[in-house]
VEXLOSE-937828 format. One line per field, with one value per residue (C-alpha): x, y, z; residue in one letter; residue number from 0. Coordinates in steps of 0.5 Angstrom, whole numbers, plus 500, padded with zeros to 3 digits. Layout:
// VEXLOSE-937828
px	c(X:...)
py	c(Y:...)
pz	c(Z:...)
koldren	c(a:...)
marmi	c(NUM:...)
***
This chain:
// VEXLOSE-937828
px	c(967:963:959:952:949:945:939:939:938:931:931:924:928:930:922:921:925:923:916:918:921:914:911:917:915:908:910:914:907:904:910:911:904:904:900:901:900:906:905:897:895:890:883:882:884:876:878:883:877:872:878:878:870:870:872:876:882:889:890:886:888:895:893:889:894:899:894:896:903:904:901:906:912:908:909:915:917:912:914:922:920:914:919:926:929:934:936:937:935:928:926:932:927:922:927:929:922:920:927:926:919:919:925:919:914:909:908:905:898:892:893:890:897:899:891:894:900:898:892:898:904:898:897:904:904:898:902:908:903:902:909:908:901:896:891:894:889:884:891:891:884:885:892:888:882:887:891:884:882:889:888:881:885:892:890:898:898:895:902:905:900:905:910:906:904:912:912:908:915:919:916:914:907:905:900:893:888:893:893:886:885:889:885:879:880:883:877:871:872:871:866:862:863:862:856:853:856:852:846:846:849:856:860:864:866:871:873:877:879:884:884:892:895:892:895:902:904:910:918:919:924:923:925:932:929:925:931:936:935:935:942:945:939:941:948:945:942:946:951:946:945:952:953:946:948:955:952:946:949:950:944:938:933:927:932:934:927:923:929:929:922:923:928:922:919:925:924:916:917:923:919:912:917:919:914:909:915:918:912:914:908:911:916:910:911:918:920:919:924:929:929:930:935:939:938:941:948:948:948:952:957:964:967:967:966:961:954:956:958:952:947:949:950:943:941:944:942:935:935:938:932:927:931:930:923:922:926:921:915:918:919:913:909:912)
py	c(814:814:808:808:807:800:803:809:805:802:795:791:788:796:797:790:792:798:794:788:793:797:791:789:795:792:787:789:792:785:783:787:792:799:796:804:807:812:815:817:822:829:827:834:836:834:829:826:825:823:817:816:815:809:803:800:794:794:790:793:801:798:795:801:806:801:806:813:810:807:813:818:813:813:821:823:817:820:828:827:823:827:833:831:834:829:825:818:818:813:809:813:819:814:810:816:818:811:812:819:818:811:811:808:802:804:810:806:805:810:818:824:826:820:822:829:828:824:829:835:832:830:838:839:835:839:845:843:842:850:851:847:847:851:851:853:856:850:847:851:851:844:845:850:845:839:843:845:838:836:842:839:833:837:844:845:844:851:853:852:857:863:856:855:864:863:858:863:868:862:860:867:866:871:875:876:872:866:868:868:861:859:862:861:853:853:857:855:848:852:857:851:848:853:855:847:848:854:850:845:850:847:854:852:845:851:855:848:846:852:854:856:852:845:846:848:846:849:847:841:836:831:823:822:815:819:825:820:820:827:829:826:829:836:834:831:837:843:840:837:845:848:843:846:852:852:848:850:855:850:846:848:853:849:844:849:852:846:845:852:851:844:848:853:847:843:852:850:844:844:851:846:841:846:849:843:841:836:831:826:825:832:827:826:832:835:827:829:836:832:826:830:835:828:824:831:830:822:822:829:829:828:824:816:814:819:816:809:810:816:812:806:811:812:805:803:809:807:799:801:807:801:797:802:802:795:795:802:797:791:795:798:792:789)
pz	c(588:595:596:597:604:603:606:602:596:593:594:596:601:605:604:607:614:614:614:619:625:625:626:631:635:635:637:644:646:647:650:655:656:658:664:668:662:662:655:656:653:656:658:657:650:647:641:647:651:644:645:652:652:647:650:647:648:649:642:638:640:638:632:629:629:625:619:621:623:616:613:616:613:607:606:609:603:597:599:598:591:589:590:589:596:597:591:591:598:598:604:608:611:613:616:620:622:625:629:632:632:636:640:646:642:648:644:639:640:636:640:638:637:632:628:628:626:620:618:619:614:608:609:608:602:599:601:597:591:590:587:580:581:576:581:587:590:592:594:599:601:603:606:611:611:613:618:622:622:625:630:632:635:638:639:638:631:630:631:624:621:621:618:611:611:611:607:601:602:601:594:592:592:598:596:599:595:596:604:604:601:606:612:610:609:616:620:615:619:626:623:622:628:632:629:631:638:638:636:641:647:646:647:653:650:645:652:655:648:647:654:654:660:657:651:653:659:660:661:666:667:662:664:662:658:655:652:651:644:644:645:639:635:637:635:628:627:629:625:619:619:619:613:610:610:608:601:600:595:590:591:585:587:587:592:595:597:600:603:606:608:612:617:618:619:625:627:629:631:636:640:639:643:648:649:651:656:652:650:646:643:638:635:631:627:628:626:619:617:622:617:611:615:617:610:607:611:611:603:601:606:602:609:607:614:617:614:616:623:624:622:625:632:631:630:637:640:638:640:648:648:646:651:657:656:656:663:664:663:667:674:672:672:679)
koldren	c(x:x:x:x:x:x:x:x:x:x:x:x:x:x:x:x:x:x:x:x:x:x:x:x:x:x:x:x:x:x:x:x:x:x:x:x:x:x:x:x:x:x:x:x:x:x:x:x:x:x:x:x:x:x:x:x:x:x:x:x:x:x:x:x:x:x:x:x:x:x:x:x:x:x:x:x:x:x:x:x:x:x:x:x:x:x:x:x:x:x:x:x:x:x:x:x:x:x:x:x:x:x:x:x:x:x:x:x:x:x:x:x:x:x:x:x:x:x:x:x:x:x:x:x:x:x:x:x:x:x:x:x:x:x:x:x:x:x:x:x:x:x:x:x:x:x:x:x:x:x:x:x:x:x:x:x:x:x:x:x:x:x:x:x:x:x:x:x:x:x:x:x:x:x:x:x:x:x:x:x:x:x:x:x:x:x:x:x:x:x:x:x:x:x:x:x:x:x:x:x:x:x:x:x:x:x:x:x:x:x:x:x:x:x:x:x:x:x:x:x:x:x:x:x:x:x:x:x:x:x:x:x:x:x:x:x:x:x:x:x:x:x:x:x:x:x:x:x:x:x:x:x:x:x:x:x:x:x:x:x:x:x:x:x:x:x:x:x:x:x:x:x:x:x:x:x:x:x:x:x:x:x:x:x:x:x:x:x:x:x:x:x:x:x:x:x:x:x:x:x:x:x:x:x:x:x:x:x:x:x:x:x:x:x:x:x:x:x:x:x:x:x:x:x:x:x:x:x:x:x:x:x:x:x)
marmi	c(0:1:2:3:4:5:6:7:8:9:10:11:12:13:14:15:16:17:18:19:20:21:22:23:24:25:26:27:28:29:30:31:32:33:34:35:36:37:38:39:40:41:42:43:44:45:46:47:48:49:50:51:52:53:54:55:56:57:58:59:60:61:62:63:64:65:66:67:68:69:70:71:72:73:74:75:76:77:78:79:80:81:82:83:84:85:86:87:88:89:90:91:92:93:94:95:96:97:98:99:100:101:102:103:104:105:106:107:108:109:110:111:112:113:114:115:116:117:118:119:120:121:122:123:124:125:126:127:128:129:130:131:132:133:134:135:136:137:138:139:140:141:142:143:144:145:146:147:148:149:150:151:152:153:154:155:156:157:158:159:160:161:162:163:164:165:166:167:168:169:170:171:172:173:174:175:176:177:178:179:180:181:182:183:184:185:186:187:188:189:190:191:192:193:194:195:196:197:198:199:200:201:202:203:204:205:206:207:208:209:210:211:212:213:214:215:216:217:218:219:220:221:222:223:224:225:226:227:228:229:230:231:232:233:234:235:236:237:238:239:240:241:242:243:244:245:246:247:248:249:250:251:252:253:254:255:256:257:258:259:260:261:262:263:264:265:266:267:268:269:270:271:272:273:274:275:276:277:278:279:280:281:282:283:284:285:286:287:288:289:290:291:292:293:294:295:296:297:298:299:300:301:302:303:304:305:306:307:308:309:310:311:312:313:314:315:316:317:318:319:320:321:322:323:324:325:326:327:328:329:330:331:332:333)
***
């Protein structure tokens, strides 16, 4: 019988180090500030630059994103259980989504980026709903609703509207009435917004938000500290997919289906990715259907030694890239 992963398993004493490494990332931010502020987010976006106006200190931008941060762990723990995706797995896909969405703590402060993320996956959550859900068409209403909220803080999230009209196809729920509830969430938030923009003779302030070479900004060559995860990333998940494919016939269909859907989802994330010249800050959101693809591997696979040593990898690979962007931050500061 293969033995357990011990951070698999559901254990106060996994949610607690799941707990004490957050609060260690925080703790990496008062000790070694990001004085140069490498990870600054677009001025130009309108919430970016709603958050730039308000002046606000270094700690207290740390310590207000610890909610949206817990918030995201919180969901990417409650989705799996609510849903079954992957048995047995409990606080591991959290713990893979604080991984690759944290490799670098200087990203751990409040964003637009992390407020979006967190708005974005609770409409995930609401969408997930309609499966087993008698009232699916309020569900997703909200889901659209949620998701133009998300969208008003990062335009790029607006993206993943054709993923949830796939995500009707995947659960056999595309029909019109179901399509229009969903469309009319998502636009009744800038239908109301533009008409208080047209009120107070703010129309331009739209044209600059969706303006498209500020919200993508193109291919560029990343850093190599901040790509440094993403070479064992790529590999985990192509091969996390083969091993999906190859085993996704002997899975139940309700299993099979949100799984499905989550690969859609690492689809959209990985082109977002791309497409914004490889910004971290989108780690945010392809952090979730990476963990459940990887959690999926870790736990199913027949191979004895895989599952420790992958996730050890990913540990170590976790605490250099944490190391680099401290050695980042000192020769920053000289």
């Amino acid at each position: 019988m293969k033995k357990e992963l011990g951070i698999a398993k559901n254990k106060p004493i996994v949610l607690a180090s799941l707990i004490i490494v957050c609060l260690a990332i925080v703790s990496l931010q008062f000790l070694f500030p990001d004085n140069n502020q490498i990870y600054e987010v677009d001025s130009l976006r309108i919430a970016n630059s709603w958050l730039n106006g308000i002046n606000v200190s270094h700690p207290w931008l740390v310590l207000s994103a610890i909610p949206f941060v817990f918030v995201n762990l919180f969901l990417a723990y409650h989705i799996n259980s609510q849903f079954n995706i992957i048995s047995n797995a409990y606080y591991l896909p959290s713990w893979i989504y604080l991984i690759i969405s944290f490799n670098d703590y200087r990203l751990f402060h409040l964003s637009a980026e992390l407020i979006s993320s967190s708005i974005f996956l609770l409409s995930i959550f609401l969408f997930l709903l309609i499966n087993n859900s008698s009232k699916k068409h309020s569900k997703l209403f909200w889901t659209g609703l949620f998701l133009a909220i998300a969208s008003l803080f990062l335009p790029q999230t607006l993206l993943y509207i054709p993923l949830f009209i796939v995500g009707l196809t995947i659960f056999n729920q595309l029909n019109l009435r179901n399509t229009l509830n969903f469309l009319l969430g998502t636009f009744s938030i800038y239908f109301i917004l533009c008409i208080w923009s047209f009120l107070t003779d703010n129309l331009m302030l739209w044209h600059q938000h969706f303006l498209f070479n500020q919200v993508f900004s193109g291919l560029v060559i990343p850093e190599f500290t901040v790509l440094f995860l993403d070479f064992l990333l790529a590999f985990l998940s192509i091969a996390s997919l083969v091993f999906l494919s190859l085993n996704s016939g002997f899975l139940k269909v309700s299993k099979r289906k949100h799984l499905s859907f989550i690969v859609i989802f690492l689809f959209f994330g990985v082109f977002a990715y791309v497409m914004d010249g490889f910004c971290i800050y989108n780690r945010f959101f392809l952090a979730l259907p990476m963990s459940y693809i990887f959690v999926n591997y870790l736990l199913n696979t027949k191979a004895r030694f895989l599952p420790r040593t992958l996730t050890w990898i990913i540990f170590i690979f976790f605490i250099i890239s944490q190391t680099l962007s401290i050695f980042s931050s000192l020769s920053g500061n000289t």
